[in-house]
C-alpha positions in Angstrom: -22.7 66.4 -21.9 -24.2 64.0 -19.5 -22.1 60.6 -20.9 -19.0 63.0 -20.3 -19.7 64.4 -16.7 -20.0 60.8 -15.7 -17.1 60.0 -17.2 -14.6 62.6 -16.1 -16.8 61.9 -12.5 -16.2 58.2 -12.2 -13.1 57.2 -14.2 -10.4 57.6 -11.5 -7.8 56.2 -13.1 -6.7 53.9 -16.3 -9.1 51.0 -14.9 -11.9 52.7 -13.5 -12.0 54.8 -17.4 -11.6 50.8 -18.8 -14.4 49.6 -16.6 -16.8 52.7 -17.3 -15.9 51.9 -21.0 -16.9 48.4 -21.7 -20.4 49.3 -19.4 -21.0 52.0 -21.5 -20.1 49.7 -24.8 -22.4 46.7 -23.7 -25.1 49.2 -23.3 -25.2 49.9 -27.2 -24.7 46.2 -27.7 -20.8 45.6 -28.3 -19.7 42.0 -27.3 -16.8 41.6 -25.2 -13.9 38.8 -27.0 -11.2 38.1 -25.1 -7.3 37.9 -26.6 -6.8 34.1 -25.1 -9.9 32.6 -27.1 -10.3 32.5 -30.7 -12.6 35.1 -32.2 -15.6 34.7 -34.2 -16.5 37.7 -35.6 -19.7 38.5 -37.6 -20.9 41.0 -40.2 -22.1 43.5 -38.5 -21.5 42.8 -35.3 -20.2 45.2 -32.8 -17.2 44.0 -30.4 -14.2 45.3 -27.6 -11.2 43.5 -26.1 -9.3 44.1 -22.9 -5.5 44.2 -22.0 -4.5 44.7 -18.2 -8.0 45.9 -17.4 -6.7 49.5 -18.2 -6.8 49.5 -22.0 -9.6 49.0 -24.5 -9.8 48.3 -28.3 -13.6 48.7 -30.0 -14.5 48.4 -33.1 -17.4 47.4 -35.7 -17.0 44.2 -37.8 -17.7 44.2 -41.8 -16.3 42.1 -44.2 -14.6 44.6 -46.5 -12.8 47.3 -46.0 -10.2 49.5 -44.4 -9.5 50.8 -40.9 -10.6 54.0 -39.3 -8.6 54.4 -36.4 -9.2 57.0 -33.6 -6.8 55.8 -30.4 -6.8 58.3 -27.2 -5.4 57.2 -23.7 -6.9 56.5 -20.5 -4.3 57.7 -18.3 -3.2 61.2 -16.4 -0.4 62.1 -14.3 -0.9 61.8 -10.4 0.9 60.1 -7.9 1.5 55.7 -7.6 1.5 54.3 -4.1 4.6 52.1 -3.4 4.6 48.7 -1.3 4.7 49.3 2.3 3.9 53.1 1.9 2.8 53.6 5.6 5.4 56.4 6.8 4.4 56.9 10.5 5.4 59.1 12.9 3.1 61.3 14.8 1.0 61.6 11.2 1.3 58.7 8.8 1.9 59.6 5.1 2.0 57.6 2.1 4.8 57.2 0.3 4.0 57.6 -3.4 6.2 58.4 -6.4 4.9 60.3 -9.4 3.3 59.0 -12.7 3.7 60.7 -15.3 4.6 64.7 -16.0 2.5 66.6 -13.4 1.6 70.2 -12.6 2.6 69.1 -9.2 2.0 72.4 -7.5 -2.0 72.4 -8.5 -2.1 68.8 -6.5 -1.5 70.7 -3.0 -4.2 71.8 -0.3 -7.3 70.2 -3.0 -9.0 66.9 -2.0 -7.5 63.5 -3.3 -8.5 59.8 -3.3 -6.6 56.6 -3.7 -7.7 54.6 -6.4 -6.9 52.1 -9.0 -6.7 48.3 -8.5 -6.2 45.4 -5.8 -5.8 41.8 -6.3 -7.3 39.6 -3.7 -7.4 35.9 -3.5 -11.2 34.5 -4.1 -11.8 31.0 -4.1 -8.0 29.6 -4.5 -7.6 32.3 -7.6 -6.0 35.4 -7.6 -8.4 38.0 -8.5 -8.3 41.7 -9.9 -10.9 44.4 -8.4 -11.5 48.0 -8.7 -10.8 50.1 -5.5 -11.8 53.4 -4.5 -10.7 55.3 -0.9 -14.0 56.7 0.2 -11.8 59.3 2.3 -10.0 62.1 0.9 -6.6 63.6 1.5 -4.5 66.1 1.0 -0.9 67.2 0.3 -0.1 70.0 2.9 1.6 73.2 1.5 4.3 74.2 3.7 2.8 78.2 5.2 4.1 81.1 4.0 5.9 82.3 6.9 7.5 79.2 6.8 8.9 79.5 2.9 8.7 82.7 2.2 10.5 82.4 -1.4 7.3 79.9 -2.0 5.3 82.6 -4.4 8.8 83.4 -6.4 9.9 79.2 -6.9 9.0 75.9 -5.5 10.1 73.2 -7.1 8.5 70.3 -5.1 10.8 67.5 -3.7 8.8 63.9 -5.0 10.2 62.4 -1.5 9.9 65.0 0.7 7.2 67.8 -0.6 4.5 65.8 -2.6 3.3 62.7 0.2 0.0 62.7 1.2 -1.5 63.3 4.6 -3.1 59.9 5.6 -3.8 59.8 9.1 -3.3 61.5 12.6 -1.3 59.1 14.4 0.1 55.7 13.3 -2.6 53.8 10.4 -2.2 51.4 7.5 -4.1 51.0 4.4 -7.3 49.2 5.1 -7.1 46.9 1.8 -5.9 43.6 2.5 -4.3 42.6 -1.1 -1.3 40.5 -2.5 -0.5 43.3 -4.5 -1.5 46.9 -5.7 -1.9 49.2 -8.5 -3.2 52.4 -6.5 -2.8 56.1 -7.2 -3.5 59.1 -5.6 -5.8 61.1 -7.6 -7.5 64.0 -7.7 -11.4 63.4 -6.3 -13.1 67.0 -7.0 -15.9 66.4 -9.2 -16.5 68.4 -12.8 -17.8 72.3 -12.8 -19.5 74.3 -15.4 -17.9 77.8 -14.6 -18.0 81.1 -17.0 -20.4 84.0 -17.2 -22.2 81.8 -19.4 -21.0 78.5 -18.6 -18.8 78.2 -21.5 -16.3 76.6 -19.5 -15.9 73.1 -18.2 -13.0 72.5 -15.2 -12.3 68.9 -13.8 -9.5 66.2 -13.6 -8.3 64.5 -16.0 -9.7 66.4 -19.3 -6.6 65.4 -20.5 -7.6 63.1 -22.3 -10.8 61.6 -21.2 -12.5 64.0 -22.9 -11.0 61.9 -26.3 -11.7 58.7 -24.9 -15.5 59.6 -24.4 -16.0 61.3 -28.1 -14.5 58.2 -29.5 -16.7 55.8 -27.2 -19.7 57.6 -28.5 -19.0 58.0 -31.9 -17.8 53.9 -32.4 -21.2 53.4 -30.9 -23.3 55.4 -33.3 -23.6 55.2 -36.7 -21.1 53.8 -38.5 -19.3 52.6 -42.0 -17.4 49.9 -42.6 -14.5 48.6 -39.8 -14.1 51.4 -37.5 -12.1 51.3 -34.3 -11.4 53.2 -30.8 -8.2 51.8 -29.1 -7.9 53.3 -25.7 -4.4 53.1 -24.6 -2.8 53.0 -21.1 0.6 54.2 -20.3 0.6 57.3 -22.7 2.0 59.9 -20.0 4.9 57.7 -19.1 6.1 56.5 -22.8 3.6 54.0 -23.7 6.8 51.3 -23.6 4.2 48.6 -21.4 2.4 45.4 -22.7 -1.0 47.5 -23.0 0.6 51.2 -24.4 0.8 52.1 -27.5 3.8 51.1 -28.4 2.9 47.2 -27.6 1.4 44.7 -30.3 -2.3 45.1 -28.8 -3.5 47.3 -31.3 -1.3 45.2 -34.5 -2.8 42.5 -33.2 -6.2 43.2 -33.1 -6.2 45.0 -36.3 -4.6 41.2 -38.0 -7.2 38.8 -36.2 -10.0 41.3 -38.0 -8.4 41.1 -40.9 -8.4 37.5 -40.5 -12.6 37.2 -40.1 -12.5 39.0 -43.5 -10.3 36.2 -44.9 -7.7 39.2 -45.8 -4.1 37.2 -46.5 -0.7 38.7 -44.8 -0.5 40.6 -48.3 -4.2 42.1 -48.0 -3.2 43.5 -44.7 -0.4 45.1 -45.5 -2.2 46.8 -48.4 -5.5 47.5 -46.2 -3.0 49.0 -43.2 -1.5 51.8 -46.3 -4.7 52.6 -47.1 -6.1 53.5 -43.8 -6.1 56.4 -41.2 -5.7 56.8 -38.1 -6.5 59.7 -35.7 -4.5 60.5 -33.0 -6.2 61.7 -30.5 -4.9 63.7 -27.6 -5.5 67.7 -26.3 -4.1 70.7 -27.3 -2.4 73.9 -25.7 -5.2 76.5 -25.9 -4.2 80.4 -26.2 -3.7 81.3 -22.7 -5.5 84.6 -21.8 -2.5 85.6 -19.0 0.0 84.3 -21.1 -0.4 85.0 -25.2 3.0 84.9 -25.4 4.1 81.1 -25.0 1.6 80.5 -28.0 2.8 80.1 -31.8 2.2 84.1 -33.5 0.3 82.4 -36.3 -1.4 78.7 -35.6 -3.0 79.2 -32.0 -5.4 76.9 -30.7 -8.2 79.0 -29.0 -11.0 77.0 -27.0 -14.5 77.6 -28.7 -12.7 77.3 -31.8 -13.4 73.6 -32.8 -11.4 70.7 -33.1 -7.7 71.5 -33.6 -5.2 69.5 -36.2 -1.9 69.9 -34.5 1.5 69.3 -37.1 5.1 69.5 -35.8 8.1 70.0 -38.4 10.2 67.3 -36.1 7.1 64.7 -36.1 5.9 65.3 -32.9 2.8 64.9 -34.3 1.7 62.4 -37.3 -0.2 65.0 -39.3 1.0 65.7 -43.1 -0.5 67.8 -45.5 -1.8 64.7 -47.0 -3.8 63.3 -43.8 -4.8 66.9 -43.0 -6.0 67.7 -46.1 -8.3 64.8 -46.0 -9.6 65.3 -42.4 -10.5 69.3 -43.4 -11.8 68.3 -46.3 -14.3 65.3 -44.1 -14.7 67.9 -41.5 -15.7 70.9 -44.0 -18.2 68.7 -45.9 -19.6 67.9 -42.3 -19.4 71.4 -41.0 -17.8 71.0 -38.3 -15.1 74.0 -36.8 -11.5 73.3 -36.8 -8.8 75.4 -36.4 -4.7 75.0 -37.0 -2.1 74.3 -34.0 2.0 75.0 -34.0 4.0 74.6 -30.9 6.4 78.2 -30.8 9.7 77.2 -32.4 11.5 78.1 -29.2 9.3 75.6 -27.0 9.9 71.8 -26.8 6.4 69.9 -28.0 5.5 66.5 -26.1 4.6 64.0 -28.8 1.0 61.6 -29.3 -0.4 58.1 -29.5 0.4 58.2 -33.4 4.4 58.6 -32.9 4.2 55.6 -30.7 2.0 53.4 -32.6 4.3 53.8 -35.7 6.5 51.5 -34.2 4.5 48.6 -34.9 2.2 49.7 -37.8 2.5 52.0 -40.4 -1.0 53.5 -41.1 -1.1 57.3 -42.1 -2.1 59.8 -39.6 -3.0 62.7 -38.3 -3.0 64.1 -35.0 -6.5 66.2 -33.6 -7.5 67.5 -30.4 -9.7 69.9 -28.0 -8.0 73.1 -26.9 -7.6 73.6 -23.2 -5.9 75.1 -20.7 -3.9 74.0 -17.6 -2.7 70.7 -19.0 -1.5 68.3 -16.6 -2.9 70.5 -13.8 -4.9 68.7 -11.0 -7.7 70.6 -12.9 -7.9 71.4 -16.5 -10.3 73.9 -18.4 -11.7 73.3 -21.9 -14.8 74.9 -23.6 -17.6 72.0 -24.0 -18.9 73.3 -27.4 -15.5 71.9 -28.6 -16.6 68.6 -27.5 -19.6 68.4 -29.4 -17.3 69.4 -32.9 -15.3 66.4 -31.6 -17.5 64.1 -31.7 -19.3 65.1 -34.7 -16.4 65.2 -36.6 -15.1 61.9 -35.0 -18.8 60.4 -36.5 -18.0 62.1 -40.0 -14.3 60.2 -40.2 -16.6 56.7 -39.1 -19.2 56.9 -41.3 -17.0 57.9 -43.9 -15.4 55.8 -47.4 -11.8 57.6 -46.7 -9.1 55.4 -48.6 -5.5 56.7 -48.4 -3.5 56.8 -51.5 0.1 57.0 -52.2 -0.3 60.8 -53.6 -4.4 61.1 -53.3 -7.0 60.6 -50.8 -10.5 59.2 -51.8 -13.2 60.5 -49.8 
């Protein structure tokens, strides 16, 4: 669990988990390309490519074959500082709006940094670097006595209830930058909890935890042309130049079917016949709350990797593309369990949805089981991780071809 502590730990936002990523990848001997140059791509050979500095693409070269696809996302729902967001008064706050679809009541009263990037001007060039508040704040609950309907509903106001605490006083940021891309997370570090330490609490579970499995599977053993495409964006539609729903992904699949010397016809084919895995968490059975589970298909943590479907195509999985990912995971023994949203409850969709507006690869959408999703702090069981990534190593080191009516395995 050590590559994933440091992970959850240190990848702050969409650019430090980018950053962490390509370290990590260059450590096990992946060479970095880069979308503006052309590529030259050799058998065997072990490679990643950047958009924005917040999403990643990995994947091992060979000259035949399909595409195993595993694509998870980088980003979480927390708060994005405007332009000018000093609000001073006799405190200054920061006035932030919110990213993505928070649990916004977890983020009060618990310690938060600012993070996520800066560009400076170095040597007559504009430049991008990492940032990282080394203070903490806070968002201030409003006392009891003072709201007294608080424990029976609170719905927080974005502009009025959810602006950090920044300063006694009057203060300003202490970056000097042109511009900004910087969040206010939330900066408590991983726990082990449980009476036997079955349990694993931190930020942003949701859904580093995918983006490490697939980062460490791509980097182990491996068949054929296997790739992890890290996506930013996902928890605000993915409609951005490096989300899921761009080119990135199309585009780096064509220029490797290019090294292979695939024509426009072969890659058409070689897309049909590949998978992809969609990669994002799942609703585990809440232990206060059975009820808002399906009666029948509950995802339960401890109980392996879960294959989620959805009637309405919320999720990409068919009995096809589930079939074959049982079947891989069986052989391989790895757990796995089934997941339904309630018919009564509205289901947030995945990667795969998006990405089928640009390419049509057959899919199926897995996860880990947790709890709290979208909390400042989410809750998963880690033994689930390790049936993620052994299962994610099975798909990669697998022959799977996807037929028309057939899988071959």
């Amino acid at each position: 669990m050590k590559n994933l502590l440091t992970f959850l730990e240190t990848s702050l936002t969409s650019f430090h988990a980018v950053a962490n990523a390509k370290t990590f990848l260059k450590e096990r001997g992946f060479t970095s390309l880069d979308e503006r140059d052309p590529w030259d791509l050799k058998e065997g050979g072990k490679y990643f490519v950047t958009r924005n500095g917040s999403s990643l693409i990995a994947f091992t070269f060979h000259k035949k074959g399909n595409f195993k696809i595993v694509a998870s996302h980088t980003d979480s729902p927390c708060f994005k500082l405007k332009e000018s967001p000093e609000m001073q008064g006799n405190f200054t706050r920061l006035n932030v709006e919110t990213y993505g679809g928070g649990l916004y009541y977890t983020f009060f009263d618990r310690p938060l940094r600012i993070a996520g990037r800066v560009i400076r001007e170095e040597n007559g060039k504009l430049v991008s670097e990492l940032y990282a508040s080394d203070e903490t704040f806070v968002i201030p609950s409003v006392a009891i006595h003072m709201n007294r309907e608080a424990n029976k509903q609170f719905a927080p106001d974005p502009q009025t209830d959810l602006l950090p605490l920044y300063a006694l006083g009057e203060a300003t940021l202490k970056d000097a930058a042109f511009a900004r891309d910087l969040f206010v997370v939330p900066a408590e570090k991983p726990f082990i909890n449980g009476a036997n330490g079955e349990f694993l609490s931190s930020p942003r579970l949701d859904n580093l935890t995918s983006v490490c499995a697939s980062l460490e599977a791509v980097s182990a053993q491996t068949n054929g042309v296997c790739v992890a495409a890290l996506f930013d964006n996902e928890e605000i539609g993915s409609r951005t130049r490096q989300g899921a729903g761009s080119d990135f992904l199309k585009n780096t699949l064509k220029r490797i079917a290019l090294a292979q010397n695939k024509s426009e016809e072969a890659f058409m084919q070689a897309l049909s016949s590949s998978l992809l895995v969609s990669l994002d968490n799942a609703h585990s059975l809440h232990p206060n709350r059975p009820e808002k589970c399906d009666p029948t298909n509950r995802a339960i943590m401890g109980g392996g990797i879960v294959v989620k479907a959805h009637a309405n195509g919320a999720y990409t999985s068919d009995a096809l593309t589930s079939a074959a990912i049982k079947k891989l995971f069986k052989d391989a023994g790895v757990k796995y369990q089934n997941f339904y949203n309630r018919s009564d409850m509205q289901s947030g969709s995945t990667l795969g949805c998006i990405s089928f507006t640009q390419i049509g690869v057959p899919s199926v959408d897995l996860g880990l089981a947790q709890l709290a999703m979208h909390s400042a702090v989410e809750t998963f069981a880690p033994a689930d991780y390790e049936e993620l990534k052994k299962g994610l190593s099975a798909f990669y080191q697998s022959g799977i071809s996807v037929l028309e009516n057939a899988v071959e395995l």
